[in-house]
C-alpha positions in Angstrom: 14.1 17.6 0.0 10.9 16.1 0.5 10.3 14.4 -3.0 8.4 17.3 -5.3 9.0 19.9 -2.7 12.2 22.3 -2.3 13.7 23.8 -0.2 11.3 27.3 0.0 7.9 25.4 -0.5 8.9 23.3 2.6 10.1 25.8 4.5 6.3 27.5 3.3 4.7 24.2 4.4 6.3 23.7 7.9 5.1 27.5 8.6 1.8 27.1 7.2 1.3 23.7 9.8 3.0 26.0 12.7 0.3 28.6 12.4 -3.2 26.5 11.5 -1.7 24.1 15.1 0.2 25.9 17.2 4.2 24.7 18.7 2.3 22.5 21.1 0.3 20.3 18.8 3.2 19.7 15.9 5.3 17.1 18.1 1.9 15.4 18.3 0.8 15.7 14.8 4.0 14.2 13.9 3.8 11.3 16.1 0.5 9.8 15.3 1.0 10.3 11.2 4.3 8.2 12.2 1.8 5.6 13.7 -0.9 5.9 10.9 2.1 5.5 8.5 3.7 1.8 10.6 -0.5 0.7 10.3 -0.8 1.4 7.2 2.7 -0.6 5.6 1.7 -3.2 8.3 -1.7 -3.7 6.6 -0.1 -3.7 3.1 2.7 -6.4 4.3 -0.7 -8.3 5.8 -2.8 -8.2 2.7 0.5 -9.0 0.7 1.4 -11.8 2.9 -2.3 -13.4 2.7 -2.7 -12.8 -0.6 0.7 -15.4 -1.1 -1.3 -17.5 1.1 -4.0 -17.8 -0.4 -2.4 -18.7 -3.8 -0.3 -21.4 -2.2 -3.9 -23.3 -0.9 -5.0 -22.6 -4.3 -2.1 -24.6 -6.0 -2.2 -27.7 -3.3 
């Protein structure tokens, strides 16, 4: 299911999250680790990106 966890230690997970933040705060909690996910890749693509520019004003 989710890489190294099955079926029962999600379903152990998701009810562990529901009780420490409540129904209300999950949709939430889902949305801004989806945004700290898209920054994150974005600053890996960035660094990756300036790293292959960097090499290509080394070599002129």
């Amino acid at each position: 299911m989710i890489g190294f966890l099955g079926g029962n230690e999600a379903l152990i997970v998701l009810v562990v999250v529901l009780l420490l933040f409540g129904s209300s705060q999950v949709p939430k909690l889902a949305k801004n680790l989806g945004k700290a996910q898209k920054e994150f890749k974005d600053g890996l693509d960035e660094a990756k990106n300036g790293s292959d520019d960097e090499k290509t004003a080394a070599d002129s």
